[in-house]
C-alpha positions in Angstrom: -31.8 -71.1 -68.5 -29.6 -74.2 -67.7 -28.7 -76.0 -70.7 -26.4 -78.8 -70.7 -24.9 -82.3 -72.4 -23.9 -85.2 -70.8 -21.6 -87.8 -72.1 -22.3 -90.9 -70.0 -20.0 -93.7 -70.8 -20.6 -97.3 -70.5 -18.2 -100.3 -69.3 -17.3 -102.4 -72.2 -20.4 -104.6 -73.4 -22.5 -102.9 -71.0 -24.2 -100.3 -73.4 -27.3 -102.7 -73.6 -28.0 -102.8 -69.8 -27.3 -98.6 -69.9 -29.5 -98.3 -72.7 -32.2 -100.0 -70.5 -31.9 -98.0 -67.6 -31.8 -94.6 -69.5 -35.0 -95.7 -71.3 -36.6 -95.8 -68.2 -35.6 -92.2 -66.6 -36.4 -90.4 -70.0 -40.5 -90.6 -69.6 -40.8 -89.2 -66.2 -38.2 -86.3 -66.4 -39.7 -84.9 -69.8 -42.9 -85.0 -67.0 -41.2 -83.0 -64.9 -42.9 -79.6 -64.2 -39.5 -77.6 -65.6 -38.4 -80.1 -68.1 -37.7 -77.8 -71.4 -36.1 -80.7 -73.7 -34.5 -83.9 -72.3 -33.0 -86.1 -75.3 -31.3 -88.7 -74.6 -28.7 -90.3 -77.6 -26.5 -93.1 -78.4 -23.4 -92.3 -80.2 -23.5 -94.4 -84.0 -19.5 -95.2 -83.5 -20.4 -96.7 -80.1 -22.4 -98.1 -79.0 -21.5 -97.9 -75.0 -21.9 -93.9 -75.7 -24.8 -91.6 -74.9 -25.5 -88.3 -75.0 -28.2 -86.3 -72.8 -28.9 -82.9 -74.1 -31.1 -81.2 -71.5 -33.1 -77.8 -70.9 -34.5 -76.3 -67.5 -35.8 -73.1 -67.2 -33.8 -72.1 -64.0 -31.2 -73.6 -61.4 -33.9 -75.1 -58.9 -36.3 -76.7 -62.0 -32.1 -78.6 -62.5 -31.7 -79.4 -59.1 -35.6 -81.1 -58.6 -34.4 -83.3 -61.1 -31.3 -84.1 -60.1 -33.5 -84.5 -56.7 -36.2 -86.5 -58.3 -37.0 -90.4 -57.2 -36.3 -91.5 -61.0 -32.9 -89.8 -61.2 -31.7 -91.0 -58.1 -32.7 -94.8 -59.5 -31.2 -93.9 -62.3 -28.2 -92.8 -60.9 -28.1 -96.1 -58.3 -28.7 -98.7 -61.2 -26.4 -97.3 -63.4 -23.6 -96.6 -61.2 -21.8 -100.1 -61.7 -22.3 -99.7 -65.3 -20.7 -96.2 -66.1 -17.2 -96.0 -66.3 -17.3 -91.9 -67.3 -20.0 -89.2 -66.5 -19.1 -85.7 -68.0 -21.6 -83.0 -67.7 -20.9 -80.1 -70.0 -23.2 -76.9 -69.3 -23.7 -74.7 -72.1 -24.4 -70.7 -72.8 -26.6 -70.0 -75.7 -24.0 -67.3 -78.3 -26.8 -67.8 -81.2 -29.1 -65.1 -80.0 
């Protein structure tokens, strides 16, 4: 299983025009085929913060995603807004 968070970091007194864009990419990857759990969050200290904790069953249900027509808009409207993208992939020890 791929599990993962993403800490995606707005320019200051962009957050609002992030916060519209992720709105938008949320709906369809949840409808993706291999979508697990997608959250997205804003951090309460601030507000130019998100989080993005995501499941996929395997590597290629990840990489449609990443692969997917909404992502890449995503990624494209959001680009001059984001001043940091860190993608932290996790392994499960609670089992």
């Amino acid at each position: 299983m791929i599990q993962l968070i993403a800490r995606i970091e707005a320019h200051p007194n962009k957050g609002e025009q992030l916060a519209t864009i992720i709105e938008g990419v949320i709906a369809p990857s949840r409808a993706e085929a291999g979508c697990l759990t997608y959250q997205a969050h804003r951090a309460v200290d601030d507000p130019n913060v998100f989080y993005f904790y995501e499941q996929w069953p395997d590597q290629n249900a990840f990489d449609q995603h990443v692969a997917s027509p909404h992502y890449q808009a995503y990624r494209a409207d959001s680009a001059s807004l984001v001043v940091d993208r860190n993608l932290t992939f996790l392994h499960d020890v609670s089992k």
